[in-house]
N, CA, C and O of each residue as an XYZ file, in Angstrom:
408
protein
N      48.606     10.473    -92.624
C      48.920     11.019    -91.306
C      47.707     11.771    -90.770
O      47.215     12.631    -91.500
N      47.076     11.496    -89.356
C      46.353     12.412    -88.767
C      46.849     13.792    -88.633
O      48.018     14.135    -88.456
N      45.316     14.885    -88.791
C      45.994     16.159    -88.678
C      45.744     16.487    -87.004
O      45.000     15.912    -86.210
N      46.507     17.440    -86.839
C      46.855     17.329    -85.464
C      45.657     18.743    -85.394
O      45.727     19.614    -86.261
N      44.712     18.811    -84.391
C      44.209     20.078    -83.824
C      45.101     20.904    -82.934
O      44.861     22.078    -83.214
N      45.725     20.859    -82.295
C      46.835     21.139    -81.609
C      46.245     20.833    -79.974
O      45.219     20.256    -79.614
N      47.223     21.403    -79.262
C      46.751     20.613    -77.924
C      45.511     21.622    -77.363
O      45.033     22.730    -77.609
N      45.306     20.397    -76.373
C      44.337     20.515    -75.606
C      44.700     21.100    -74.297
O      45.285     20.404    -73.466
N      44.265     22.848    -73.956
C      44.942     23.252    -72.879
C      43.528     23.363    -71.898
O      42.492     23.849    -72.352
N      43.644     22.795    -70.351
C      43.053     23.129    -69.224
C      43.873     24.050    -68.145
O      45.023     23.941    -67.720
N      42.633     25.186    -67.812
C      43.305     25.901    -66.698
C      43.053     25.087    -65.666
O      42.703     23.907    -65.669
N      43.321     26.027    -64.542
C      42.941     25.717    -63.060
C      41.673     25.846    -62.524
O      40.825     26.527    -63.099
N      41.420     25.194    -61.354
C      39.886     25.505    -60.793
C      38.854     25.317    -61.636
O      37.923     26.119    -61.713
N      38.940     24.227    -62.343
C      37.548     23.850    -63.206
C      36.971     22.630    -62.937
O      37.700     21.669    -62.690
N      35.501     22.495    -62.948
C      34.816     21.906    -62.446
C      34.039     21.021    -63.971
O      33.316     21.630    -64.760
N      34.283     19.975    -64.074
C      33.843     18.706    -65.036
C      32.423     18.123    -64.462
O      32.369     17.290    -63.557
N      31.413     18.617    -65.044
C      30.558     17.261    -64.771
C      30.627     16.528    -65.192
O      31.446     16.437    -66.106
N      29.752     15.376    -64.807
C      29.712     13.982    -65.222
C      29.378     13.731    -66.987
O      28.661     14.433    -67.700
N      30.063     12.647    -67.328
C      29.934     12.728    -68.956
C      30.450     13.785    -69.906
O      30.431     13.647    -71.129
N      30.856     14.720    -69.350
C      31.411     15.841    -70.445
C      32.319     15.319    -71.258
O      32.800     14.201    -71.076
N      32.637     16.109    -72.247
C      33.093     15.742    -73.525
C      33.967     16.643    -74.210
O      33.368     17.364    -75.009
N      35.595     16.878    -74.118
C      36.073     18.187    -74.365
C      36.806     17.593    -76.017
O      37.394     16.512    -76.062
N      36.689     18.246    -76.933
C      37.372     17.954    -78.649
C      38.265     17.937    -78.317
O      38.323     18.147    -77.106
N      39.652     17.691    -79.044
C      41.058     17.346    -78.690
C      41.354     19.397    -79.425
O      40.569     20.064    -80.098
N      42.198     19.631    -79.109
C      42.589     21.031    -79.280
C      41.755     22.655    -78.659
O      41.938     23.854    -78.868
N      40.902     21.917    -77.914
C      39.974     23.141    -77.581
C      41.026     23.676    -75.851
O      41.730     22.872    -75.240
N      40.847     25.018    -75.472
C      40.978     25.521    -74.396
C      40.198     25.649    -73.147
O      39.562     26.700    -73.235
N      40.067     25.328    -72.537
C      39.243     26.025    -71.264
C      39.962     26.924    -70.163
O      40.804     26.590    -69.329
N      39.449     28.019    -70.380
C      39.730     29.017    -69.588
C      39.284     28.628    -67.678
O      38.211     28.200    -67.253
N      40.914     29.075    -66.648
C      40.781     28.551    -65.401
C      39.165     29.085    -64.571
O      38.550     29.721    -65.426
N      38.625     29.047    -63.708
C      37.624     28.742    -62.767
C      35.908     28.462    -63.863
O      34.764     28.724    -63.492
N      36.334     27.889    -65.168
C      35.107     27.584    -66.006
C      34.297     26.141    -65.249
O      34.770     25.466    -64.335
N      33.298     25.985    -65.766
C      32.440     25.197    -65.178
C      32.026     24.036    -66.327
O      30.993     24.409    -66.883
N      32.327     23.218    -66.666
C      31.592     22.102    -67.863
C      30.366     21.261    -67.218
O      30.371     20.098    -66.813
N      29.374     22.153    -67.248
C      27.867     21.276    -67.033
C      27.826     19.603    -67.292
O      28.516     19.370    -68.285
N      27.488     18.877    -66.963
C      26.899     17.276    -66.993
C      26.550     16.754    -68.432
O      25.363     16.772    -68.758
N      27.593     16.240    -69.414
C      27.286     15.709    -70.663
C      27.325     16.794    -71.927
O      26.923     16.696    -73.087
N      27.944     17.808    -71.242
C      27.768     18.913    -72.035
C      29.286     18.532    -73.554
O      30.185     17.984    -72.917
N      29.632     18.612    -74.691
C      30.346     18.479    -75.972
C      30.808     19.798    -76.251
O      30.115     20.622    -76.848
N      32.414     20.107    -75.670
C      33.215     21.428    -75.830
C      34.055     21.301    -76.951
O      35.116     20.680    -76.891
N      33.575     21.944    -78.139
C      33.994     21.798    -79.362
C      34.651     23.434    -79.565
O      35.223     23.788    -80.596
N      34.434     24.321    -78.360
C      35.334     25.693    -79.320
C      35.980     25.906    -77.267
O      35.784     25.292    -76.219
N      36.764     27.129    -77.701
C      37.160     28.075    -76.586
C      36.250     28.229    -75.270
O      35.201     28.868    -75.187
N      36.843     27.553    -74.342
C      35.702     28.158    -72.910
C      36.450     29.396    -72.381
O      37.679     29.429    -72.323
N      35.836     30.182    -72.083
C      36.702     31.392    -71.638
C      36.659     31.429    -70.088
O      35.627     31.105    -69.499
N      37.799     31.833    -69.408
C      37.918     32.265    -67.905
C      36.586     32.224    -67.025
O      35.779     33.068    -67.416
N      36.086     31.369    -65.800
C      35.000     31.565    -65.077
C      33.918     32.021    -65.989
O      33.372     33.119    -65.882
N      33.498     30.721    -67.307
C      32.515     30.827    -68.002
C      31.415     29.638    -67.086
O      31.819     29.083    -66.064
N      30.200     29.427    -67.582
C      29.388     28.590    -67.373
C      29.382     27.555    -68.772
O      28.930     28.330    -69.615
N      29.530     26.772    -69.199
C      28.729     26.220    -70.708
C      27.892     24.489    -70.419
O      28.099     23.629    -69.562
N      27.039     24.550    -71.439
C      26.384     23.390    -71.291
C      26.062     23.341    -72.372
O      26.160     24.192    -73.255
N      25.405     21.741    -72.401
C      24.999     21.600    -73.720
C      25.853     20.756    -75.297
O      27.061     20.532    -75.378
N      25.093     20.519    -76.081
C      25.636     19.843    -77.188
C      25.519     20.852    -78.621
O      24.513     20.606    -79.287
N      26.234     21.720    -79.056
C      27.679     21.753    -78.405
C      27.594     22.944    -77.260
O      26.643     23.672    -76.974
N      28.863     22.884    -76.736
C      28.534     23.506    -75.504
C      28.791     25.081    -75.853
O      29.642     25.651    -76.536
N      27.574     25.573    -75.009
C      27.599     27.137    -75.090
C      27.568     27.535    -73.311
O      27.239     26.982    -72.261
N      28.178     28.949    -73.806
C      28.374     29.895    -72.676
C      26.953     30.070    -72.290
O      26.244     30.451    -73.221
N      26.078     29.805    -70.620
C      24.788     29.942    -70.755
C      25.013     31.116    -69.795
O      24.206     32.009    -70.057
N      26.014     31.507    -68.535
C      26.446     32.872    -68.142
C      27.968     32.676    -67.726
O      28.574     31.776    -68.308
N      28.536     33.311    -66.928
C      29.447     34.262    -66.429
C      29.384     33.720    -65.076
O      28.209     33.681    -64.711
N      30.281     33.239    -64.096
C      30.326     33.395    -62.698
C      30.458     34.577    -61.931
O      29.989     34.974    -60.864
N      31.426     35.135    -62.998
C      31.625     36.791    -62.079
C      31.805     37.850    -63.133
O      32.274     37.650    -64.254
N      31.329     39.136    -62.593
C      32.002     40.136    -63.563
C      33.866     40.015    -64.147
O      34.778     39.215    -63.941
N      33.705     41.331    -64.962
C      34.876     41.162    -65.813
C      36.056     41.793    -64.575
O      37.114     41.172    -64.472
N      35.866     42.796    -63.836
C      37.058     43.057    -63.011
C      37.467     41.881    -61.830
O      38.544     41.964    -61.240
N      36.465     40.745    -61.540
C      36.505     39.744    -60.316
C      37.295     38.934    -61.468
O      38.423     38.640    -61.073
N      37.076     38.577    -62.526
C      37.455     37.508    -62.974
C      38.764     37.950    -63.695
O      39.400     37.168    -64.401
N      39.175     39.379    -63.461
C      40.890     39.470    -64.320
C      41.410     39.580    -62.537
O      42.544     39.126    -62.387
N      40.849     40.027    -61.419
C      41.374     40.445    -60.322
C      41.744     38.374    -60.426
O      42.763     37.954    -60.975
N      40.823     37.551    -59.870
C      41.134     36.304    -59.683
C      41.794     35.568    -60.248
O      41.979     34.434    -59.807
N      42.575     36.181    -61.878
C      43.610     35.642    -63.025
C      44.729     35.828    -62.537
O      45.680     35.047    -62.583
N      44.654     37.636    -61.675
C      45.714     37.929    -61.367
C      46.431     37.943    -60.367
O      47.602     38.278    -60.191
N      45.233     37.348    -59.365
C      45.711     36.552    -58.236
C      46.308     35.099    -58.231
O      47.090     34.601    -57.421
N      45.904     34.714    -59.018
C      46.284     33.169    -59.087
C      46.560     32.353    -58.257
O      47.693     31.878    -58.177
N      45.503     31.996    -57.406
C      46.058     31.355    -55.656
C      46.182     29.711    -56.347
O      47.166     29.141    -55.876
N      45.536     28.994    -57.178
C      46.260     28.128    -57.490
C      47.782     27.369    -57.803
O      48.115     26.215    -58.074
N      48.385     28.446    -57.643
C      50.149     28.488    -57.921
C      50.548     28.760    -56.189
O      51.643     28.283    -55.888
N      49.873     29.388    -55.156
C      50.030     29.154    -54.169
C      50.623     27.399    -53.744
O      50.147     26.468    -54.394
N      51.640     27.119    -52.653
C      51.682     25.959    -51.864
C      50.416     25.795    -51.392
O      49.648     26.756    -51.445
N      49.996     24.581    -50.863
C      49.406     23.971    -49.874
C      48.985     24.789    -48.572
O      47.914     25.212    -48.136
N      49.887     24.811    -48.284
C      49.521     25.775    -46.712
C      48.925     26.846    -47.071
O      47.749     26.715    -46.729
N      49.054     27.669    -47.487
C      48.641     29.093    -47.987
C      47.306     28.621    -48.785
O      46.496     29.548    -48.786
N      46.980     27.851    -49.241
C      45.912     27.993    -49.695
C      44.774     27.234    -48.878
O      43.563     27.231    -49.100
N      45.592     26.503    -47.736
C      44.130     25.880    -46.655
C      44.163     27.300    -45.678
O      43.072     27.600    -45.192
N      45.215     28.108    -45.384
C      45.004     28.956    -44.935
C      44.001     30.047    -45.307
O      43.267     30.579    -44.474
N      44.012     30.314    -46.464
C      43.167     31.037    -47.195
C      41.451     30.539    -47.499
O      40.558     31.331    -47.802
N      41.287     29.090    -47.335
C      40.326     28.576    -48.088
C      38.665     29.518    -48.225
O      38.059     29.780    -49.264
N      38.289     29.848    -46.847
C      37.386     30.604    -47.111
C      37.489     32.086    -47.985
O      36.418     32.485    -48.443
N      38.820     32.999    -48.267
C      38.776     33.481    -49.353
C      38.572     33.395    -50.625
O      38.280     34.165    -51.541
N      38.839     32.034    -50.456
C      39.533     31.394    -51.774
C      37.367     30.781    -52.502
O      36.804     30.937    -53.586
N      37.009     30.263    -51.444
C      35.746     29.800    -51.717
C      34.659     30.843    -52.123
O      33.750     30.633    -52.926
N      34.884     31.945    -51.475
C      34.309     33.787    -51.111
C      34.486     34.466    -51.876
O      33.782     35.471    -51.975
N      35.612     34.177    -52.837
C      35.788     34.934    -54.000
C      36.490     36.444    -53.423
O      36.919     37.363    -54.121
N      36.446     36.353    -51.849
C      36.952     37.830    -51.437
C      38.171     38.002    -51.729
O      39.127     37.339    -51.328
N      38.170     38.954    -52.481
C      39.371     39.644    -53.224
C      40.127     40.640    -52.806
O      41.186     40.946    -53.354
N      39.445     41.459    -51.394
C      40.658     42.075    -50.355
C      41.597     40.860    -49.723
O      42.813     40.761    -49.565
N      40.443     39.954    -49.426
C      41.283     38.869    -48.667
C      42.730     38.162    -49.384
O      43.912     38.044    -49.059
N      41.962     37.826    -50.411
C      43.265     37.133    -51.305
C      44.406     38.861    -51.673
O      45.472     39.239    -51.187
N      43.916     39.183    -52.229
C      45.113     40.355    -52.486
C      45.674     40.692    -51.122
O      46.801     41.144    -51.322
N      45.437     40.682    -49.982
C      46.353     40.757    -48.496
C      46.970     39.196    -48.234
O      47.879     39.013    -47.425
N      46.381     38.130    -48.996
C      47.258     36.987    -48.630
C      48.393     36.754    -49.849
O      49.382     36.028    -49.949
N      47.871     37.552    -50.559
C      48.712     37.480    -52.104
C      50.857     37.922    -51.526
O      51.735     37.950    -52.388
C-alpha cells in the first residue's frame, strides 16, 4: 500500500508560475506566490514569496500585521459583487478600505 502524505491544502489568492511543482501533502499559505519552475516540497506560509529547487522563502509581500489584517479580512469569501466593487482595495492592499467594506 502507498503511504499517504496527507493532503495537499491550497489557500486563496495564489499565484502559480509556469512549471511549478507542489509535493503531494505540502500547504500553501493564501496570497503566497510560487515563482516559475520553482519544487514546493515543505510549508509555504501566508503572502510568502518562494522559488527555486527546492523552493525557499526568498521574502515576504507584506509585513506581519498587513498579512494577519488581510487573513482576517478574507475578501475572498466575499460574493462577486462585493469584490468587483472593492477591486482596487482589494489590488491596494488598503486595509481601511477593505475593513469599511468588510
Amino acid at each position: 500500500a502507498a503511504e499517504s502524505r496527507g493532503d495537499t491544502v491550497i489557500g486563496h489568492d495564489i499565484w502559480f508560475g509556469r512549471d511549478a511543482t507542489i509535493m503531494p501533502g505540502v500547504g500553501i499559505g493564501s496570497g503566497a506566490i510560487i515563482a516559475t519552475s520553482a519544487v514546493v516540497t515543505r510549508p509555504v506560509p501566508a503572502y510568502a514569496i518562494v522559488a527555486g529547487n527546492p523552493a525557499r522563502v526568498v521574502r515576504r509581500r507584506y509585513d506581519d500585521a498587513t498579512i494577519d489584517a488581510l487573513l482576517e479580512i478574507a475578501w475572498w469569501d466575499w460574493d462577486a459583487a462585493k469584490i468587483t466593487r472593492n477591486l482596487d482595495a482589494i489590488r491596494g492592499a488598503d486595509l481601511a478600505a477593505l475593513r469599511a467594506a468588510r
